[in-house]
Backbone as CSV, one residue per row, in Angstrom:
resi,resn,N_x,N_y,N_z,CA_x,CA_y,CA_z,C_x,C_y,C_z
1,UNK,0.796,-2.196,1.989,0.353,-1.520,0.778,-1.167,-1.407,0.841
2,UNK,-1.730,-0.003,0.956,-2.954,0.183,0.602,-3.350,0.018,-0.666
3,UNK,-4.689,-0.447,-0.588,-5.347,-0.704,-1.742,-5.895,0.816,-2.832
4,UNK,-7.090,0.959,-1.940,-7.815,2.524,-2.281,-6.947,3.635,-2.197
5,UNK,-7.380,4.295,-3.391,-6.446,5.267,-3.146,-5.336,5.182,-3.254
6,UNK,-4.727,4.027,-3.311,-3.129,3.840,-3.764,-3.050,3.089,-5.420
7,UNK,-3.662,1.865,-5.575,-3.701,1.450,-6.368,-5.299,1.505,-7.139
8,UNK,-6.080,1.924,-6.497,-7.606,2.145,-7.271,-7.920,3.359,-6.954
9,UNK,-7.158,4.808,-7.744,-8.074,5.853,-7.491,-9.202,6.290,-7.905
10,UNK,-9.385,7.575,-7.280,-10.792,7.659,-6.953,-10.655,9.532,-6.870
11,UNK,-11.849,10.543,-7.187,-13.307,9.812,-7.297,-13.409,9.408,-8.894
12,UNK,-12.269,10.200,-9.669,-12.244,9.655,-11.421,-11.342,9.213,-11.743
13,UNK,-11.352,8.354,-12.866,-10.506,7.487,-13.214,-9.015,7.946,-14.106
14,UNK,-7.833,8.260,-13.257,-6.900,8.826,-14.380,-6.203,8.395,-15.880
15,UNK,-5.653,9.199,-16.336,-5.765,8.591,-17.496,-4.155,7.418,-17.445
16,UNK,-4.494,6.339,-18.166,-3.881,5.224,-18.187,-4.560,3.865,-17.341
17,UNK,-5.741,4.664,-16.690,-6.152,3.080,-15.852,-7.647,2.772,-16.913
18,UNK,-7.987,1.351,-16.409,-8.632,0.473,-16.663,-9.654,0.828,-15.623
19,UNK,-10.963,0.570,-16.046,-11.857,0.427,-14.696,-12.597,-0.681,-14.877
20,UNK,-12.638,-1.943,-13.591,-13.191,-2.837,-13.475,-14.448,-3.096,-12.838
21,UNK,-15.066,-3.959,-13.064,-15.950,-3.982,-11.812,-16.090,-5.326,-11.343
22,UNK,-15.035,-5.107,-10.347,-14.710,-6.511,-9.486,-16.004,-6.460,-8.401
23,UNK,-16.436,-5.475,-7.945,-17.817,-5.646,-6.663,-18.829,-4.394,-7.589
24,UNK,-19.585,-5.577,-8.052,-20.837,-4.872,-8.962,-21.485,-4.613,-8.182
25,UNK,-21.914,-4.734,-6.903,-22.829,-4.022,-5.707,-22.310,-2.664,-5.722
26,UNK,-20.770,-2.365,-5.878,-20.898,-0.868,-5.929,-20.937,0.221,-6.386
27,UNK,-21.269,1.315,-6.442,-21.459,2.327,-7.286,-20.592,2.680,-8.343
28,UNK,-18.951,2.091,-7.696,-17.617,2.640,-8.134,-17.159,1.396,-8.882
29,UNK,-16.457,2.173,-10.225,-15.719,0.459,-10.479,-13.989,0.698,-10.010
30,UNK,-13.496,-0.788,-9.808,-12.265,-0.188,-9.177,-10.575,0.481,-10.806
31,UNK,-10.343,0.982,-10.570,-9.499,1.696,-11.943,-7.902,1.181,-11.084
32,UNK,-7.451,0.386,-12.175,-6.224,-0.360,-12.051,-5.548,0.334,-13.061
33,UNK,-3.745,0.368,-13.180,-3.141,0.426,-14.142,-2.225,-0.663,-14.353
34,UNK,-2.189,-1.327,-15.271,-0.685,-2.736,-15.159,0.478,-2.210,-15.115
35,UNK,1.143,-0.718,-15.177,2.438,-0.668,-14.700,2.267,-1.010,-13.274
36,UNK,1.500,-0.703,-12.378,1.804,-1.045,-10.569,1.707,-2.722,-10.952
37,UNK,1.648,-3.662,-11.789,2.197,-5.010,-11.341,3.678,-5.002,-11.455
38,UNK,4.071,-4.298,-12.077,5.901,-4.134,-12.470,6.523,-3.698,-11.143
39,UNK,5.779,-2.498,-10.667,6.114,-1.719,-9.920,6.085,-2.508,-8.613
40,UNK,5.026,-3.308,-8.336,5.251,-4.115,-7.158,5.901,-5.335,-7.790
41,UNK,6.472,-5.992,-8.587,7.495,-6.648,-8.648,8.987,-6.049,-8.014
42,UNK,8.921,-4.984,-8.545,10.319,-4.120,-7.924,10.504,-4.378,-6.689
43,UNK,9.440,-3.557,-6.005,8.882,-3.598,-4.692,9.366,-4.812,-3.844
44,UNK,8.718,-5.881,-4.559,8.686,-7.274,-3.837,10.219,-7.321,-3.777
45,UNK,11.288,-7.149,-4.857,12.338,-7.980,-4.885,13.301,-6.849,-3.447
46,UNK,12.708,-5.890,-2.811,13.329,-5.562,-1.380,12.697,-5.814,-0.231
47,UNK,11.467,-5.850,-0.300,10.286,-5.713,0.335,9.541,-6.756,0.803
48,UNK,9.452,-7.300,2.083,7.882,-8.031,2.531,6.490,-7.429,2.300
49,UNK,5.799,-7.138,1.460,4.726,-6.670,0.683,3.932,-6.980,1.384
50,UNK,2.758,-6.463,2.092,1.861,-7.196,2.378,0.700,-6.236,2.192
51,UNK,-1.032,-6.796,2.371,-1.942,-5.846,1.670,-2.094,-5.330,3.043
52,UNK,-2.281,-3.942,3.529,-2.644,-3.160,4.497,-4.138,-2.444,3.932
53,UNK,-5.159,-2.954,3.553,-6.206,-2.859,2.945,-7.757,-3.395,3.512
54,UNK,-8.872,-2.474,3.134,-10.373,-3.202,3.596,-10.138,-4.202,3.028
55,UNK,-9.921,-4.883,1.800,-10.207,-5.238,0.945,-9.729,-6.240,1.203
56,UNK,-8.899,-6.589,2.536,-8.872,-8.068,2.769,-8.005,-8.722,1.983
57,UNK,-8.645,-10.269,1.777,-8.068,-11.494,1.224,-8.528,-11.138,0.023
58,UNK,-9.318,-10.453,-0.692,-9.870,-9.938,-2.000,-8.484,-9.331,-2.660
59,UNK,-8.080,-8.822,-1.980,-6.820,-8.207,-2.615,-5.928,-9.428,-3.564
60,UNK,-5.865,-10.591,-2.712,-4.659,-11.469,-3.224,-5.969,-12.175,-4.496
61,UNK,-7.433,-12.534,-4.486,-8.107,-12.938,-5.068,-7.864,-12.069,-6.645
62,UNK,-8.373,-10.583,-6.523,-8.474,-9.886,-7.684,-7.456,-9.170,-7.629
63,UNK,-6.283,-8.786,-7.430,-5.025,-7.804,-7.722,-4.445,-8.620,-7.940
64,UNK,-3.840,-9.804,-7.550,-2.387,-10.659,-7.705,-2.733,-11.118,-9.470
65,UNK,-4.090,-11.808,-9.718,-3.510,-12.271,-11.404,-3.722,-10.770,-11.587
66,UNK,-4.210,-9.856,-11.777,-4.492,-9.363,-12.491,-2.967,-8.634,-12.650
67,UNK,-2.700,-8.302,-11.592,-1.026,-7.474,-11.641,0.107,-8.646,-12.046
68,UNK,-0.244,-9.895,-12.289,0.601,-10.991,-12.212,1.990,-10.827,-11.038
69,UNK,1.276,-11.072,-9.817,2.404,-10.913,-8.577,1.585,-11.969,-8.247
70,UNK,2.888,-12.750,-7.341,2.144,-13.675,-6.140,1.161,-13.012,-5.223
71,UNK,0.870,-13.828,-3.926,-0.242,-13.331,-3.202,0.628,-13.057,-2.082
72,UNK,0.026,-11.876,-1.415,1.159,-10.832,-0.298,0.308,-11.429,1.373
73,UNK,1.097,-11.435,1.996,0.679,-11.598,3.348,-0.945,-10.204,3.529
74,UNK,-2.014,-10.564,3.951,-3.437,-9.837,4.606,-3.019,-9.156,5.785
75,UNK,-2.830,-7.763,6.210,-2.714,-7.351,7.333,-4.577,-7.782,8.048
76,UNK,-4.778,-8.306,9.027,-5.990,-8.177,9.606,-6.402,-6.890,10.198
77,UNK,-7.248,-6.030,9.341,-7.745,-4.866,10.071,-9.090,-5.149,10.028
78,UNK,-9.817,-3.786,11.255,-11.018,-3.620,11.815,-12.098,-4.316,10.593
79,UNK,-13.215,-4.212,10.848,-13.955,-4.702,10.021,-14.814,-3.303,9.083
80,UNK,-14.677,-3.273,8.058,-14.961,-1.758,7.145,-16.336,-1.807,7.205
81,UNK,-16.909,-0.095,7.446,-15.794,0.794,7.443,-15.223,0.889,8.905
82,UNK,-13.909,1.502,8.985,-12.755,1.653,9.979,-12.494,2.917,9.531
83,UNK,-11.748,3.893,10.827,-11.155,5.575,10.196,-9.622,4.885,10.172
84,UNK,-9.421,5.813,9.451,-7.955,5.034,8.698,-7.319,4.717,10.165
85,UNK,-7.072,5.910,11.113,-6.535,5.701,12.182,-6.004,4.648,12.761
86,UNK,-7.310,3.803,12.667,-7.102,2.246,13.288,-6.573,1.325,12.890
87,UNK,-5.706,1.813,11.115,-5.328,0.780,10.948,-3.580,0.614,11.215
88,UNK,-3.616,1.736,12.586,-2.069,1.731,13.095,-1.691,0.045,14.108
89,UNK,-2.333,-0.370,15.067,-2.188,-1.004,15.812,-2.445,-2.382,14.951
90,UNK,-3.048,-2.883,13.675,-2.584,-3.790,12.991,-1.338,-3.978,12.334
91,UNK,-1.049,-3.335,11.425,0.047,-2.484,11.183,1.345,-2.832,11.728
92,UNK,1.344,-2.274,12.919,2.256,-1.788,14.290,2.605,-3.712,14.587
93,UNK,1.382,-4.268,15.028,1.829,-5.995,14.892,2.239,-6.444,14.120
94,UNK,2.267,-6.392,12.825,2.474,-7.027,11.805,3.765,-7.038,11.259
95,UNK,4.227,-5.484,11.506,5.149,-5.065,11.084,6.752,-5.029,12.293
96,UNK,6.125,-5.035,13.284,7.034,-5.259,14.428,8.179,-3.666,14.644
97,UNK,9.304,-4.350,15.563,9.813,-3.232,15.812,11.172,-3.304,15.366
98,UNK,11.580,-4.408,14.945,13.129,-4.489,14.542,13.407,-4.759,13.156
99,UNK,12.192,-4.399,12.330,13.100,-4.381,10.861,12.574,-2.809,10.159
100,UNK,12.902,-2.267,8.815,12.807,-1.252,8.289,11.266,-1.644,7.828
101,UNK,10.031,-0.452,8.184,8.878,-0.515,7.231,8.686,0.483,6.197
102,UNK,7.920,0.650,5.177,7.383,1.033,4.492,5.887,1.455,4.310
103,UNK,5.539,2.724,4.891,3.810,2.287,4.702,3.346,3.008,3.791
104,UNK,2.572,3.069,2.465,2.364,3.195,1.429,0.584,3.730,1.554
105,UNK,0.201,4.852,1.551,-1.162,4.746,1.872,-1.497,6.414,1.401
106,UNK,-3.166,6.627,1.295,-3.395,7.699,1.006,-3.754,8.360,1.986
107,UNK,-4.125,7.744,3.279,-4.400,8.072,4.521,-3.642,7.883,5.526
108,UNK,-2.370,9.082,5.368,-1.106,9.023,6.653,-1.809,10.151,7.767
109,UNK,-2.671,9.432,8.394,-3.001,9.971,9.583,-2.025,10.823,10.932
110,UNK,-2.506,11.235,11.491,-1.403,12.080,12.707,-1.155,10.718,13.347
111,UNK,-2.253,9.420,13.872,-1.429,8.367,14.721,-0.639,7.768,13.729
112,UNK,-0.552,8.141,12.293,0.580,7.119,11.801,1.503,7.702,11.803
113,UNK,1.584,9.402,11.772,3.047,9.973,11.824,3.543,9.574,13.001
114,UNK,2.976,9.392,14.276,3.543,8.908,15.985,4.131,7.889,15.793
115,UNK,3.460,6.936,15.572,3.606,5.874,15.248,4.559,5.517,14.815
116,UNK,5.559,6.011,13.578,6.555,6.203,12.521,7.672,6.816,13.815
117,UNK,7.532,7.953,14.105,8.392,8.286,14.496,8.652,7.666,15.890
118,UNK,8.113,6.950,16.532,8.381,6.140,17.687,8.895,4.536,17.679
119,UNK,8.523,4.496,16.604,9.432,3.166,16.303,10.914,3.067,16.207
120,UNK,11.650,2.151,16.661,12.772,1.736,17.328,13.577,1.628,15.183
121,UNK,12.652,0.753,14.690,13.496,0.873,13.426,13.147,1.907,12.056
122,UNK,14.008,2.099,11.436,13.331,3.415,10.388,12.543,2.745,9.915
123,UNK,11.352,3.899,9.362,10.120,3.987,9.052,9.622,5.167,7.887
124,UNK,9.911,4.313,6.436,9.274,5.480,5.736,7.372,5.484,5.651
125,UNK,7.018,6.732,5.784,5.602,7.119,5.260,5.433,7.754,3.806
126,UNK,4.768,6.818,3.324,4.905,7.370,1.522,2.875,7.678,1.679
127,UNK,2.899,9.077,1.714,1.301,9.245,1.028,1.182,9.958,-0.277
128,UNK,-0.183,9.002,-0.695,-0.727,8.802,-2.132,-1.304,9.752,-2.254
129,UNK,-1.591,10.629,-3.326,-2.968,11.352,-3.654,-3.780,10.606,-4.247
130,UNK,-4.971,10.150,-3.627,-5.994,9.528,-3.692,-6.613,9.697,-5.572
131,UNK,-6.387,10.794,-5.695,-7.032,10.899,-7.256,-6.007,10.741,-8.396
132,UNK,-4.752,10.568,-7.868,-3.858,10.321,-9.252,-3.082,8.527,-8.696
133,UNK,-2.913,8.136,-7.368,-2.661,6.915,-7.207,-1.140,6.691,-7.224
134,UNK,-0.277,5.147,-6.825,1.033,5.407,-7.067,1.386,5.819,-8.200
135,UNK,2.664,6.823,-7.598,3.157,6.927,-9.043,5.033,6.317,-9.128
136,UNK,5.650,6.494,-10.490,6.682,5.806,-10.513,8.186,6.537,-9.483
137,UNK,7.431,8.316,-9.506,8.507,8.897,-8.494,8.233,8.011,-6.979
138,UNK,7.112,7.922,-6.606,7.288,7.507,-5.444,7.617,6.094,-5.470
139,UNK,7.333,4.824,-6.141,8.003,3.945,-6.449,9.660,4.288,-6.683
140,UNK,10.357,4.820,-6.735,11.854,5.294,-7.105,11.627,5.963,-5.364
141,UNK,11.394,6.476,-4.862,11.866,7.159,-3.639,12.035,5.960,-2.625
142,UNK,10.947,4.852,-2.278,10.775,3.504,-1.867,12.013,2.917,-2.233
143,UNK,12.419,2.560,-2.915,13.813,1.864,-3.644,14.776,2.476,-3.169
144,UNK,14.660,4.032,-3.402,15.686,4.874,-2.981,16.169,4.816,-1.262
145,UNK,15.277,4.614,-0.767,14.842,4.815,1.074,16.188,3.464,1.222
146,UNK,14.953,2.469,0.478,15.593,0.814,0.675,17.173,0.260,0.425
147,UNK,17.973,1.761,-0.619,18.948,1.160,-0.728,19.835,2.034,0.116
148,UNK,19.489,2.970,0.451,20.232,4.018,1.624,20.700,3.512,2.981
149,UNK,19.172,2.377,3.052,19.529,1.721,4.180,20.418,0.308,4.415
150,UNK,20.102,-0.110,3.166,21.467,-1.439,2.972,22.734,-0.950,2.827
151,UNK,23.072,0.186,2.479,24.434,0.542,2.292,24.768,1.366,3.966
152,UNK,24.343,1.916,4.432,24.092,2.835,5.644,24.198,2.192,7.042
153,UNK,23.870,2.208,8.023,23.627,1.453,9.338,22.802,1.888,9.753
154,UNK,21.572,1.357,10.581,20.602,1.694,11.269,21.122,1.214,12.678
């Protein structure tokens, strides 16, 4: 689960979010909504969740109370800034080759479509529009993917 752009859009704040300012060094404050803590509750109860984000171990620091979710496994990526690109081959480890992933991001790059489609187990790509953030259809399509495949055979 990306952070930016998925759960803090950008460049204005839509309507229903909150804007914080968790890193007062930056220009931007980050704009949360508390339905995505529900929404990644859902999430969680199919899902190994983990943050695929710059934002690091910050993620489990300032998103988990605030969304009231536990704290999600840190994918280790490049050190920011990174082009999204790179954050296939973390990713790609983390996530392995023999179970179903999910990658949730506003930046589905061409190596992540390869990527997706070369993997041995299904692989949905859910991209965000960066200025409106998750929304509850694509939360319902995720669920939807997840239960196609428990009933189904891969």
């Amino acid at each position: 689960m990306d952070v930016d752009g998925v759960l803090n859009p950008f460049p204005e704040c839509p309507e229903g979010f909150d804007e914080h300012d968790f890193f007062p060094e930056d220009d931007e404050p980050v704009r949360l909504l508390r339905d995505h803590g529900a929404w990644l509750v859902e999430l969680g109860e199919v899902f190994d969740i983990a943050w695929a984000t710059g934002w690091g171990a910050d993620a489990n620091r300032l998103l988990c109370p605030f969304f009231a979710v536990p704290e999600y496994p840190v994918v280790e990526l490049p050190p920011v800034p990174f082009e999204a690109r790179e954050k296939v081959p973390a990713i790609s480890a983390f996530a392995g080759n023999d179970r179903p992933a999910a990658w949730v991001d506003d930046m589905i790059t061409a190596e992540v479509v390869r990527w997706a489609e070369e993997r041995p187990a299904p692989t949905l790509l859910v991209q965000v529009d960066s200025a409106v953030g998750l929304t509850r259809a694509q939360v319902d399509q995720i669920l939807s993917w997840a239960n196609e495949l428990r009933t189904g055979s891969w």
